[in-house]
TORTORPA-954961 format. One record per residue: residue in three letters; z, x, y of N, C-alpha, C, O in turn. Coordinates in pm, whole numbers, plus 50000, padded with zeros to 5 digits. Example, Ala and Ser with C-alpha at 12.3 -4.5 7.8 and 13.67 -1.06 7.14 Angstrom:
<sites>
+-----+-------+-------+-------+-------+-------+-------+-------+-------+-------+-------+-------+-------+
!   r !  n_pz !  n_px !  n_py ! ca_pz ! ca_px ! ca_py !  c_pz !  c_px !  c_py !  o_pz !  o_px !  o_py !
+-----+-------+-------+-------+-------+-------+-------+-------+-------+-------+-------+-------+-------+
! ala ! 50780 ! 51319 ! 49431 ! 50780 ! 51230 ! 49550 ! 50780 ! 51320 ! 49670 ! 50846 ! 51424 ! 49668 !
! ser ! 50708 ! 51285 ! 49775 ! 50714 ! 51367 ! 49894 ! 50787 ! 51290 ! 50003 ! 50804 ! 51341 ! 50114 !
+-----+-------+-------+-------+-------+-------+-------+-------+-------+-------+-------+-------+-------+
</sites>
This chain:
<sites>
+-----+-------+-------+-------+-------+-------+-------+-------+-------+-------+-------+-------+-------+
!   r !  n_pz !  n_px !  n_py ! ca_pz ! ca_px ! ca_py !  c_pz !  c_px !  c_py !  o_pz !  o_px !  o_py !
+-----+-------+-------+-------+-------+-------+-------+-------+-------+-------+-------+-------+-------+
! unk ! 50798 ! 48710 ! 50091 ! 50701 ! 48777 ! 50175 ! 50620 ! 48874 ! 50089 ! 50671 ! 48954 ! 50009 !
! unk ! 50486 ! 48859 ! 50114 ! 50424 ! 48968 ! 50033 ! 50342 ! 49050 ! 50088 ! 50243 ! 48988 ! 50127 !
! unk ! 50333 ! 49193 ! 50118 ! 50249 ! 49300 ! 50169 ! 50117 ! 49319 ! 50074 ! 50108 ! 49296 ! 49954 !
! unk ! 50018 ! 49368 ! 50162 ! 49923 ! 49432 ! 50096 ! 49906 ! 49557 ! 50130 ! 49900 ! 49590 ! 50249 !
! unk ! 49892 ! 49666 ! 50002 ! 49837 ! 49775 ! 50051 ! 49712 ! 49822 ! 50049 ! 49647 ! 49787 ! 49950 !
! unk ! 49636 ! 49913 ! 50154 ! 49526 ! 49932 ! 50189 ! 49530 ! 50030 ! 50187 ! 49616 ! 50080 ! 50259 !
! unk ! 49444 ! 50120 ! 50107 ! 49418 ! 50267 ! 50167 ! 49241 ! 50287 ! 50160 ! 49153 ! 50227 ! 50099 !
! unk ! 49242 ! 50365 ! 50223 ! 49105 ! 50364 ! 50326 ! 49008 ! 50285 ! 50340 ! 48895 ! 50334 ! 50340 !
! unk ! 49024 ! 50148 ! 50355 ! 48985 ! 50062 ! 50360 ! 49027 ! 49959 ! 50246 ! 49029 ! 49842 ! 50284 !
! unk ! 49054 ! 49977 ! 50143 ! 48996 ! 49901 ! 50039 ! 49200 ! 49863 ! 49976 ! 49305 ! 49927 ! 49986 !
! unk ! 49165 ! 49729 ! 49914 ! 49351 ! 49694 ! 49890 ! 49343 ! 49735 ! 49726 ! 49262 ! 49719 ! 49635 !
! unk ! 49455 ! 49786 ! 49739 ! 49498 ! 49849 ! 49612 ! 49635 ! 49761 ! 49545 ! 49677 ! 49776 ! 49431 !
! unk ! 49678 ! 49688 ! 49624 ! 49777 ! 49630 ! 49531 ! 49824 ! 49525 ! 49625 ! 49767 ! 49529 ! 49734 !
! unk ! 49918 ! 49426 ! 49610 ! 49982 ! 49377 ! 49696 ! 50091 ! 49314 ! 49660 ! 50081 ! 49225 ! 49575 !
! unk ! 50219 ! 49345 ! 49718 ! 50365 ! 49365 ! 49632 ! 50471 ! 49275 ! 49736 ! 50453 ! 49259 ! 49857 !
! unk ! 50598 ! 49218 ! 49648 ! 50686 ! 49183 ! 49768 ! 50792 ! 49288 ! 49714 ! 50901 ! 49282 ! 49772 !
! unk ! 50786 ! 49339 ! 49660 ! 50939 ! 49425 ! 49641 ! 50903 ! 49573 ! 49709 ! 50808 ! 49647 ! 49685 !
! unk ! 51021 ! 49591 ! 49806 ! 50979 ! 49698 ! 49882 ! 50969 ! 49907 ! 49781 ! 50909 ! 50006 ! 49823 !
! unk ! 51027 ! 49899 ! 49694 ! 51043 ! 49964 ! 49582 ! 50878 ! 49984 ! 49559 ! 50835 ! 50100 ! 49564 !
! unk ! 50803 ! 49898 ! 49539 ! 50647 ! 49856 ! 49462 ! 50563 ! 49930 ! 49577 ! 50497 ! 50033 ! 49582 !
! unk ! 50596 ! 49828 ! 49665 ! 50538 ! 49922 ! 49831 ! 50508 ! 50077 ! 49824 ! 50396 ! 50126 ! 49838 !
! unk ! 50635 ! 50153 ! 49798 ! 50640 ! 50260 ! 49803 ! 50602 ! 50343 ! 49733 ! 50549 ! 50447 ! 49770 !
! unk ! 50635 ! 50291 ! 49564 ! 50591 ! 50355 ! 49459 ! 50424 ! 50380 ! 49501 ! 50366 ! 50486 ! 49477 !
! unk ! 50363 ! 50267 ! 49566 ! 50206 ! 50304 ! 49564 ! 50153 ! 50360 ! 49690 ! 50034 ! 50392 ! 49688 !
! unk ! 50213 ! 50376 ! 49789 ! 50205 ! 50445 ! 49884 ! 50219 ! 50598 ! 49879 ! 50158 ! 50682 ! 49944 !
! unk ! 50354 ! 50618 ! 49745 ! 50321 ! 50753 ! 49683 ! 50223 ! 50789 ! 49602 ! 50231 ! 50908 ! 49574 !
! unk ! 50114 ! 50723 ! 49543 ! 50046 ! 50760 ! 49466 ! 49936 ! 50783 ! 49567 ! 49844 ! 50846 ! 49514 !
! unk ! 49918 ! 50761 ! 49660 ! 49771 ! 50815 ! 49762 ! 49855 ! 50899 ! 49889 ! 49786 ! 50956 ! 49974 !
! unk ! 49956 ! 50902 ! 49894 ! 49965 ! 50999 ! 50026 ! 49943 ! 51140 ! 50009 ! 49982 ! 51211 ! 50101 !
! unk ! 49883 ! 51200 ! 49899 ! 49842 ! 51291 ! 49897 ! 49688 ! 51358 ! 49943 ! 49646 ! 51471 ! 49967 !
! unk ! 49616 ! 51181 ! 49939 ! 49484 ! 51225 ! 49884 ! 49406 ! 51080 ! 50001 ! 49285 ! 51056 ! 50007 !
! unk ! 49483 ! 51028 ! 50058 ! 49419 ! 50873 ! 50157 ! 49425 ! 50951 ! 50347 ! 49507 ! 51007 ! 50419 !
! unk ! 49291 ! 50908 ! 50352 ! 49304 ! 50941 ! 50497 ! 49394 ! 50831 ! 50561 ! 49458 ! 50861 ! 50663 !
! unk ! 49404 ! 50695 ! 50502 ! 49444 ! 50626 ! 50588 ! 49515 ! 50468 ! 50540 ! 49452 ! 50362 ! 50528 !
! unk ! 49648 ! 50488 ! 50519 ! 49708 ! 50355 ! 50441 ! 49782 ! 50235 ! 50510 ! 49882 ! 50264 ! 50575 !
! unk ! 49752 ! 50138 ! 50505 ! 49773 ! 50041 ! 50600 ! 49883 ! 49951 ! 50490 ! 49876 ! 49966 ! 50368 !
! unk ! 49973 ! 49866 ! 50550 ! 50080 ! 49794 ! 50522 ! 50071 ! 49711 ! 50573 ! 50099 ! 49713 ! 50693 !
! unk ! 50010 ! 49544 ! 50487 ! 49985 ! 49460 ! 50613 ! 50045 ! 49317 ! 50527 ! 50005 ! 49286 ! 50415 !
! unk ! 50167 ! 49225 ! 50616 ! 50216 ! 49133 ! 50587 ! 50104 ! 49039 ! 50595 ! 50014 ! 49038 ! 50679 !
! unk ! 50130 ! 48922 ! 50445 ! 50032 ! 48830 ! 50436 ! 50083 ! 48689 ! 50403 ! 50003 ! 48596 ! 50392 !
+-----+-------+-------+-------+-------+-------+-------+-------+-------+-------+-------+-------+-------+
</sites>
C-alpha cells in the first residue's frame, strides 16, 4: 500500500512505510496549513 503526502495542496512525497509517513509529516507540521494522507 502506498500513501501520498500532501501539504497544502501540493504532494511532497509518497511512501509505504509508515515510519517515512511520519518522518515527513514532521518536517511541515510546523509551518503547513494543511496536510493530507491519501491512500493510492
Amino acid at each position: 500500500m502506498v500513501y501520498r503526502v500532501i501539504v497544502d495542496g501540493v504532494q511532497v512525497g509518497a511512501y509505504s512505510q509508515v515510519a517515512n509517513i511520519l518522518a515527513e509529516v514532521g518536517r511541515h507540521l510546523g509551518t503547513a496549513s494543511n496536510i493530507l494522507i491519501q491512500r493510492v
